[in-house]
mmJSON file of the N, C-alpha and C atoms, coordinates in Angstrom:
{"data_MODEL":{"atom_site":{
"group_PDB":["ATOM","ATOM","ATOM","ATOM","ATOM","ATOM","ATOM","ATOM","ATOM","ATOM","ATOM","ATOM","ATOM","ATOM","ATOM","ATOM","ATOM","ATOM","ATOM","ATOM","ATOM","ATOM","ATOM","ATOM","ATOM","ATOM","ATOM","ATOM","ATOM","ATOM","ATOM","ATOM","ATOM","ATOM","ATOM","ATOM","ATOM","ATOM","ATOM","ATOM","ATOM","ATOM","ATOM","ATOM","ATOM","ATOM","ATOM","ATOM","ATOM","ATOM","ATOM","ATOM","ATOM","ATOM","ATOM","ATOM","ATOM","ATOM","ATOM","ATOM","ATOM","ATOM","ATOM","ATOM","ATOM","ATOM","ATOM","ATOM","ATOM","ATOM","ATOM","ATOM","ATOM","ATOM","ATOM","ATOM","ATOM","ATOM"],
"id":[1,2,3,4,5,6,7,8,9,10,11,12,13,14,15,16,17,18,19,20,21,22,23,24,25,26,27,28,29,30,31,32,33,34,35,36,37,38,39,40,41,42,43,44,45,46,47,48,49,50,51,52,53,54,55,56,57,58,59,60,61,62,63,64,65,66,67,68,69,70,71,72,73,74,75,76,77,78],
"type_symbol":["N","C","C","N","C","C","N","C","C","N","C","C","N","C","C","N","C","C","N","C","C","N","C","C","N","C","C","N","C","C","N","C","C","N","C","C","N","C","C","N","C","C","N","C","C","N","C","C","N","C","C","N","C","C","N","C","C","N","C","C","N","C","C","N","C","C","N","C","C","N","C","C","N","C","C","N","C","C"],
"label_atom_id":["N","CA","C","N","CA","C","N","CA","C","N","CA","C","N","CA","C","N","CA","C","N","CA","C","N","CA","C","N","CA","C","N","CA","C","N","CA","C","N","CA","C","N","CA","C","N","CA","C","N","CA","C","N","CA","C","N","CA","C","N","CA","C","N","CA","C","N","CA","C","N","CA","C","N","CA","C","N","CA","C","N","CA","C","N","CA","C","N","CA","C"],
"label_alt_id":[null,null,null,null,null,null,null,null,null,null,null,null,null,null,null,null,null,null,null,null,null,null,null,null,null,null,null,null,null,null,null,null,null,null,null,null,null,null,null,null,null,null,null,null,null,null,null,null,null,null,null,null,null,null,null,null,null,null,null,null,null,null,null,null,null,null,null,null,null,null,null,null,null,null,null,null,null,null],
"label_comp_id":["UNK","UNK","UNK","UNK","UNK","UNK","UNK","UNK","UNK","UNK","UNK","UNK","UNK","UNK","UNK","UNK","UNK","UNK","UNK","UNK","UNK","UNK","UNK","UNK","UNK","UNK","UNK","UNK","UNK","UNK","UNK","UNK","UNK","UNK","UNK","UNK","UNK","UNK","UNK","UNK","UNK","UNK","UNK","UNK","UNK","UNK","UNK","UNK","UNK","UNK","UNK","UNK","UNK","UNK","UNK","UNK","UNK","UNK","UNK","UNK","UNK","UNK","UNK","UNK","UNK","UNK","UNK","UNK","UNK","UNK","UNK","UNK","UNK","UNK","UNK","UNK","UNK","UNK"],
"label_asym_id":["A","A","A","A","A","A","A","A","A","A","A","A","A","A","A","A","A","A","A","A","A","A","A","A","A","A","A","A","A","A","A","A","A","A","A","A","A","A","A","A","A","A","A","A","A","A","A","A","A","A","A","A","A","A","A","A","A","A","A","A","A","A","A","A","A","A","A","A","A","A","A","A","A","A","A","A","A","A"],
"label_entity_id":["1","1","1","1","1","1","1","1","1","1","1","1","1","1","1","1","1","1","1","1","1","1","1","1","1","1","1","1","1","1","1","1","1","1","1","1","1","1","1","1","1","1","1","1","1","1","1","1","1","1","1","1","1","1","1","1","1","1","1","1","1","1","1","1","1","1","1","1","1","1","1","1","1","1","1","1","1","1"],
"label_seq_id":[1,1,1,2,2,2,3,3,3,4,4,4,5,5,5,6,6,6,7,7,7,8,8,8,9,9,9,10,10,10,11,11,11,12,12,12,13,13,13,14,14,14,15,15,15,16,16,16,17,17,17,18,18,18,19,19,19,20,20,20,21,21,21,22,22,22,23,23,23,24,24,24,25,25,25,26,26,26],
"pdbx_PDB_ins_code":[null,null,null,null,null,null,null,null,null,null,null,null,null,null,null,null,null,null,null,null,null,null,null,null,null,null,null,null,null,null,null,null,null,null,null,null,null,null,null,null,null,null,null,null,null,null,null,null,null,null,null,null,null,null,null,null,null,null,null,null,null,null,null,null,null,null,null,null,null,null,null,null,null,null,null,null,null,null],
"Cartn_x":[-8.766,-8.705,-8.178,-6.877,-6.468,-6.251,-6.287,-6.076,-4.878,-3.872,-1.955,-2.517,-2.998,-3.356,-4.073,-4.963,-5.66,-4.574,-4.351,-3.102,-2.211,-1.578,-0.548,-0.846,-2.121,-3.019,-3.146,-3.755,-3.835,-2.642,-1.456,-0.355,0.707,0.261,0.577,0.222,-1.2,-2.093,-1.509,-0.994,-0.932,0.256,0.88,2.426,2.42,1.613,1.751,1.181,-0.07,-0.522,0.886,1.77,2.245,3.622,3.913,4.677,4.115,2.949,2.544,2.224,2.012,1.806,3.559,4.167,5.956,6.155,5.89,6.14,5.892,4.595,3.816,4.537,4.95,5.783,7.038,7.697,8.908,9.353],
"Cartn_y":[-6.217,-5.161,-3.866,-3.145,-2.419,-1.339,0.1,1.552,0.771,0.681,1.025,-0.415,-1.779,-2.922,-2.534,-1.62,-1.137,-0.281,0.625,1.786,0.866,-0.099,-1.03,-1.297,-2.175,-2.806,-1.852,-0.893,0.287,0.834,0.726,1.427,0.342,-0.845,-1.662,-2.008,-1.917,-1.517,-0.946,0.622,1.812,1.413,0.952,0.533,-0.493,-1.089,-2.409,-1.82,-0.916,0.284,0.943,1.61,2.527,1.575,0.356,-0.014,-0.996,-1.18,-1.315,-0.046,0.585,2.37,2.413,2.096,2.587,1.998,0.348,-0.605,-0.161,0.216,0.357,1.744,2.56,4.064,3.423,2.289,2.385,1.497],
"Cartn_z":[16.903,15.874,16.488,16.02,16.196,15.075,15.7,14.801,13.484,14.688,13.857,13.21,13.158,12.205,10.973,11.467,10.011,9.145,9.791,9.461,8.427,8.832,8.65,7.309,6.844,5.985,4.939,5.578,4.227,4.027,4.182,3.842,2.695,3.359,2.924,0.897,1.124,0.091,-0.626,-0.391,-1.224,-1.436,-0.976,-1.397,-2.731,-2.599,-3.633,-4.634,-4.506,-5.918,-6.336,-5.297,-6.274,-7.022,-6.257,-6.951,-8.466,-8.546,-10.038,-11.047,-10.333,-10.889,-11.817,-10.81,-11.02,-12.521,-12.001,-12.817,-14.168,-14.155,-15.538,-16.451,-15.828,-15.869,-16.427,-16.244,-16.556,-17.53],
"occupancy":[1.0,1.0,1.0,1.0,1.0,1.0,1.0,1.0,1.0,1.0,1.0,1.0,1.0,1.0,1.0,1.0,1.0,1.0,1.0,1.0,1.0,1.0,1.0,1.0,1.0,1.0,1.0,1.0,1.0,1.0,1.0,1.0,1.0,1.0,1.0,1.0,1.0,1.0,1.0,1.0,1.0,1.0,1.0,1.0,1.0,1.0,1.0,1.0,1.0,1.0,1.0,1.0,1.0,1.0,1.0,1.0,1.0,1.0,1.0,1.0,1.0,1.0,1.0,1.0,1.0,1.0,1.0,1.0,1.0,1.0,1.0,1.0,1.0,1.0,1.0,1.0,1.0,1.0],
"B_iso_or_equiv":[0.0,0.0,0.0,0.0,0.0,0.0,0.0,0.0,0.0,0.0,0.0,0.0,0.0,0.0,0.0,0.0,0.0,0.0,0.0,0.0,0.0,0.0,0.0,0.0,0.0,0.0,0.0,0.0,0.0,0.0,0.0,0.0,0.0,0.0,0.0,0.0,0.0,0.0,0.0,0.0,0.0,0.0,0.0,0.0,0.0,0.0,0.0,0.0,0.0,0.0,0.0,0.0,0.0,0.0,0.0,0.0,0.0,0.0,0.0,0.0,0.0,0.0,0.0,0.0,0.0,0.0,0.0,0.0,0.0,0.0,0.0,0.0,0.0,0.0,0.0,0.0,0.0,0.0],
"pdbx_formal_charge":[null,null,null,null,null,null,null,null,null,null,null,null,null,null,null,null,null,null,null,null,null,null,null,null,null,null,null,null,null,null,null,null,null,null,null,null,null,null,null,null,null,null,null,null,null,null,null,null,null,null,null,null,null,null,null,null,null,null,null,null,null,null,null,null,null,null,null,null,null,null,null,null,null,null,null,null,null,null],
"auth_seq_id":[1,1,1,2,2,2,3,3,3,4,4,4,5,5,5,6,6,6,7,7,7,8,8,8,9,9,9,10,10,10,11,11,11,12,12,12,13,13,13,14,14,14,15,15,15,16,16,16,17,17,17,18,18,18,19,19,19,20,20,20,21,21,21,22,22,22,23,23,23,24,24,24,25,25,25,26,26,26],
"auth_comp_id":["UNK","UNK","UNK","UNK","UNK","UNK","UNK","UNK","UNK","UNK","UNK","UNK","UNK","UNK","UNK","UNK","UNK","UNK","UNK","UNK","UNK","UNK","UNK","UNK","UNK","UNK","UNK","UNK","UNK","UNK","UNK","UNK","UNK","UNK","UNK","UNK","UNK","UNK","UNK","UNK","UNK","UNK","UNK","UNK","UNK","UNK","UNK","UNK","UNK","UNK","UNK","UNK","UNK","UNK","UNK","UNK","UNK","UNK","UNK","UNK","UNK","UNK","UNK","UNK","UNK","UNK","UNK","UNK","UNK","UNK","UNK","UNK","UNK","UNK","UNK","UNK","UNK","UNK"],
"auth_asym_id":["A","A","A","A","A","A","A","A","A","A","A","A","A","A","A","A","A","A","A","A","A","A","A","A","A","A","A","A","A","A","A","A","A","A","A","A","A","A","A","A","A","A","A","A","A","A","A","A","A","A","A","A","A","A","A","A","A","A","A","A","A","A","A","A","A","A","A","A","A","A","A","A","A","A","A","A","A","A"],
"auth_atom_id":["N","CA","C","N","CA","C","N","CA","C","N","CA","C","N","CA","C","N","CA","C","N","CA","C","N","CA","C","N","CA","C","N","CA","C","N","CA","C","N","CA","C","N","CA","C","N","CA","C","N","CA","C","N","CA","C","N","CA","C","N","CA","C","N","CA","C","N","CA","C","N","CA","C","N","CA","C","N","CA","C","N","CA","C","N","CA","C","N","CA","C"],
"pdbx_PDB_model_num":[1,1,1,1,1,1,1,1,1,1,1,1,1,1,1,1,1,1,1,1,1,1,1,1,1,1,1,1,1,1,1,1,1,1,1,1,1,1,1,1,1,1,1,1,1,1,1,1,1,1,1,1,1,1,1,1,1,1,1,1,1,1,1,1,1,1,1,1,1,1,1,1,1,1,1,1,1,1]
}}}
């Protein structure tokens, strides 16, 4: 278990939120 693996994971996350966020917007 590493910092930048978690980092990675949660960015990852917020990415896939905002691209249903987008989705739903357009």
């Amino acid at each position: 278990y590493s910092i930048t693996d978690s980092g990675k994971a949660h960015f990852n996350q917020m990415k896939e939120y905002l691209k249903e966020l987008y989705d739903e917007v357009m």
